[in-house]
C-alpha positions in Angstrom: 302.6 68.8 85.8 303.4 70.9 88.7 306.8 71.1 89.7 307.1 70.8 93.0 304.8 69.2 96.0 301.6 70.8 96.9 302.3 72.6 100.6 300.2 73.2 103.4 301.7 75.6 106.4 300.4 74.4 109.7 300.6 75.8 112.3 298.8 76.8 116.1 299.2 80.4 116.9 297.3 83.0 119.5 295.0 85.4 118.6 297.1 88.4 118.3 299.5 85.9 115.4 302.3 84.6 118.4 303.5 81.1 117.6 305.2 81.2 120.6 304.7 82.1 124.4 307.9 84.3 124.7 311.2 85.2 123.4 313.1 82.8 124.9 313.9 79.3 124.2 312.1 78.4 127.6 309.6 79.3 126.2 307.2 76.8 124.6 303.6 76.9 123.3 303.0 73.3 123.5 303.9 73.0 126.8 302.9 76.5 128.3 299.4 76.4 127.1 298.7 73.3 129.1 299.3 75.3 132.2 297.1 77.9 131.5 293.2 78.3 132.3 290.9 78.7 129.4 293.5 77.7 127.2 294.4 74.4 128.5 291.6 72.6 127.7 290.9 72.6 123.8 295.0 72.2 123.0 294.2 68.5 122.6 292.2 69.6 119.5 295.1 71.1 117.5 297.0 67.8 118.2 294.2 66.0 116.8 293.8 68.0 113.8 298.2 67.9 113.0 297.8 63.7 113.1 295.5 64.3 110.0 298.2 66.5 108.4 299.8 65.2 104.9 302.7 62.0 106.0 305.8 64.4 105.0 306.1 67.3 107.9 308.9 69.7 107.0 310.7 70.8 109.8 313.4 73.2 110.9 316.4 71.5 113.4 316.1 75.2 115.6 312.0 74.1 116.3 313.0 70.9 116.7 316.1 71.2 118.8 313.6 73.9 121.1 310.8 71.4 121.9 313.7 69.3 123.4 314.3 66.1 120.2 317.8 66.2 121.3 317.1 64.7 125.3 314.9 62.4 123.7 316.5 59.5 125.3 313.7 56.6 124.9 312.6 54.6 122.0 309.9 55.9 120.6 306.3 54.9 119.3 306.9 54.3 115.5 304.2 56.7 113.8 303.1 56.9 110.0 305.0 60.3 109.5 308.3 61.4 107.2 309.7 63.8 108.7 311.7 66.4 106.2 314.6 68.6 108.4 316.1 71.9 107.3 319.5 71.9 109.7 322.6 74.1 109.4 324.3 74.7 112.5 323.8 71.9 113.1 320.7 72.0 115.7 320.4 68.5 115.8 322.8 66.1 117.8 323.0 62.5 117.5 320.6 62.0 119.7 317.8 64.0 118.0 318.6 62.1 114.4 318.1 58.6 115.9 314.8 59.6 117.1 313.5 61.1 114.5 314.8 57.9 112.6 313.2 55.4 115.2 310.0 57.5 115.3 309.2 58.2 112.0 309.1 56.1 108.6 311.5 58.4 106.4 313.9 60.9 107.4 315.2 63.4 105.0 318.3 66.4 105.5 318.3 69.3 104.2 321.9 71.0 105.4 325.2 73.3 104.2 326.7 71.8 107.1 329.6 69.4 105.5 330.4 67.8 109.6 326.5 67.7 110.0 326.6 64.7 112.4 323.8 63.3 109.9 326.6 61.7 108.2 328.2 59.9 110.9 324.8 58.5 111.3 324.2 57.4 107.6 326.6 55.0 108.0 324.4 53.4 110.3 321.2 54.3 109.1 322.1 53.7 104.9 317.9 55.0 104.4 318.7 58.3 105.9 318.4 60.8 102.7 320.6 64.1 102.5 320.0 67.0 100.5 323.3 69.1 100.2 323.7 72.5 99.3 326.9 74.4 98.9 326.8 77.7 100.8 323.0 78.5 100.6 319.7 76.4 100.8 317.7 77.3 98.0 314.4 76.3 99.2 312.6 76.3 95.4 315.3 73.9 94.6 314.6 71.8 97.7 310.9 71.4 97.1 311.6 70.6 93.1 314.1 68.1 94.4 311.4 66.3 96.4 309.2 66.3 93.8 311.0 64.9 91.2 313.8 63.1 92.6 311.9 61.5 96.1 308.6 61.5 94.7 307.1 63.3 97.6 303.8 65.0 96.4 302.1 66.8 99.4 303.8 68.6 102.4 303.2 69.9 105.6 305.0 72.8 106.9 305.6 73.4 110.8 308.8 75.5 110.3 309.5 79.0 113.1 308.3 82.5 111.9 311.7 83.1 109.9 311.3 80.3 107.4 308.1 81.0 107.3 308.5 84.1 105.9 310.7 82.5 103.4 308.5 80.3 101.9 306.0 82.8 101.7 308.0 85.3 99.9 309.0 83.1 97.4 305.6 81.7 96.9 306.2 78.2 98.2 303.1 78.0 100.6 299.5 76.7 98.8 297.5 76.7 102.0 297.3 77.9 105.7 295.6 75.8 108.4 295.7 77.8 111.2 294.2 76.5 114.9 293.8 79.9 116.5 293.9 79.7 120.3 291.8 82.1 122.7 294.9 83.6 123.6 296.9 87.1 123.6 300.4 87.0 124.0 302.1 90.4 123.1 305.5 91.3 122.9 307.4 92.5 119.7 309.8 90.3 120.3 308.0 86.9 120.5 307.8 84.8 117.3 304.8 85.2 115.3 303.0 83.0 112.2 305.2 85.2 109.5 308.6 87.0 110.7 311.2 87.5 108.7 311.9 91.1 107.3 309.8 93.7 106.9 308.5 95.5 104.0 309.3 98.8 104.0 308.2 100.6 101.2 304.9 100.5 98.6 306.7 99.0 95.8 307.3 96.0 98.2 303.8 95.1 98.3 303.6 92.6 95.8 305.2 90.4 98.5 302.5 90.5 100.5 300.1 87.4 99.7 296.1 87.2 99.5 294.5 84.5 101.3 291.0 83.3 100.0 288.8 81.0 103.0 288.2 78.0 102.1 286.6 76.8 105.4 286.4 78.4 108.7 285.4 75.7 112.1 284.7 76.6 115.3 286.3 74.2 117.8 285.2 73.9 121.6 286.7 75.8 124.1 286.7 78.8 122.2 289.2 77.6 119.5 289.3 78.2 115.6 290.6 76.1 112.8 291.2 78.4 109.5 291.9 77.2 106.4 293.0 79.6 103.6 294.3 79.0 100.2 297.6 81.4 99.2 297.1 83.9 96.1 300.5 83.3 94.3 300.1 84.9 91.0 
C-alpha cells in the first residue's frame, strides 16, 4: 500500500521551460499570454485540460497570492476542486482564505506560521483543515499525512519553480503534464518548470530524475501537451 497519494505536477510553461513571463510579480503567464499574438489563441486549451486535473490541487500561498486571490472580493462560482495550500509568511490574507473556502469544496493548510490568519478563520469555517509544522515543512510528511490521515489519494501539483524543485528532489512527483506554449521567454532570472538550487558537481547527479513518455499530443495553435512519468528509483 503506497504511502502517500499518487502526484501529478501540472503545469503550462514556454518552450525554452519559463513558467512565468518575467521576474517580477507583475508579471503573470495567465494573463500576459492572452495579450500576445500567436500565443493568445490556444491558452484556452491548457485551461481546459487543468479542469480534468485530479479534485485535490496543491498549491503554494506565494502563486496564489501573485495571480491576485487576495482582491478577490466577489462570491465565487462553487467548483468541484480541493484546494491543498502550502503558506508561511503568511501570503494569504483573509480575503484570499474565504475564497478559496467559498470556491472550492475542501480547503486544507499547510503552514509554520502559529498567527497564520487561517486560524482566526477556523473559527468561522470549523471544515477548514490545518496541517502544522513546528519550524520546517516536511513535505514527505505532508503527503503521508494526506494519505493516511485525510484519505486523499491523487494530487495535482501547480506549486512555483522553487517547490517544485523540492518535490522533485525528494522524489515526490509521479508524473509531469506539461502544456508547452509556442513561446520563448528568456531571462535567467524568470521562473522556470524546476528552480531551486543547482547541482554543482557529478556526484550530485543522482538528483537528477529520468522522465519516460507516456503520451505526447499536439494541440492547435501550435501547442503541446506532454505527459511523462518520473524515474524515482
Amino acid at each position: 500500500m503506497r504511502e502517500r497519494p499518487i502526484t501529478t505536477l501540472f503545469m503550462l510553461m514556454s518552450l525554452d521551460g519559463k513558467i512565468s513571463t518575467g521576474d517580477t510579480d507583475v508579471m503573470d503567464m495567465d494573463s500576459d499570454f492572452k495579450k500576445i499574438s500567436g500565443v493568445k489563441n490556444g491558452i484556452k486549451q491548457y485551461y481546459q485540460l487543468e479542469q480534468k486535473t485530479d479534485f485535490y490541487s496543491l498549491n503554494s500561498g506565494r502563486v496564489l497570492e501573485k495571480i491576485g486571490i487576495n482582491r478577490k472580493a466577489d462570491q465565487p462560482k462553487k467548483i468541484d476542486v480541493g484546494y491543498i495550500v502550502v503558506d508561511n509568511k503568511p501570503h494569504l490574507d483573509k480575503n484570499g482564505l474565504r475564497y478559496l473556502i467559498n470556491k472550492g469544496r475542501e480547503l486544507y493548510i499547510i503552514t509554520t506560521n502559529k498567527r497564520h490568519p487561517v486560524y482566526e478563520l477556523k473559527k468561522e469555517f470549523p471544515k477548514i483543515n490545518i496541517l502544522k509544522y513546528r519550524n520546517k515543512i516536511d513535505l514527505s510528511n505532508v503527503l503521508k499525512k494526506l494519505k493516511q490521515e485525510c484519505g486523499i489519494k491523487r494530487i495535482t501539483i501547480q506549486t512555483g519553480g522553487i517547490m517544485n524543485a523540492a518535490w522533485l528532489r525528494n522524489g515526490l512527483i509521479d508524473y509531469v503534464s506539461i502544456v508547452v506554449a509556442p513561446a520563448l521567454i528568456g531571462g535567467k532570472d524568470t521562473p522556470s518548470l524546476i528552480d531551486g538550487e543547482s547541482i554543482h558537481a557529478p556526484k550530485e547527479l543522482s538528483k537528477i530524475k529520468a522522465l519516460r513518455l507516456v503520451k505526447c499530443h499536439i494541440l492547435k495553435n501550435s501547442y503541446i501537451h506532454l505527459q511523462y512519468k518520473v524515474n524515482n528509483l
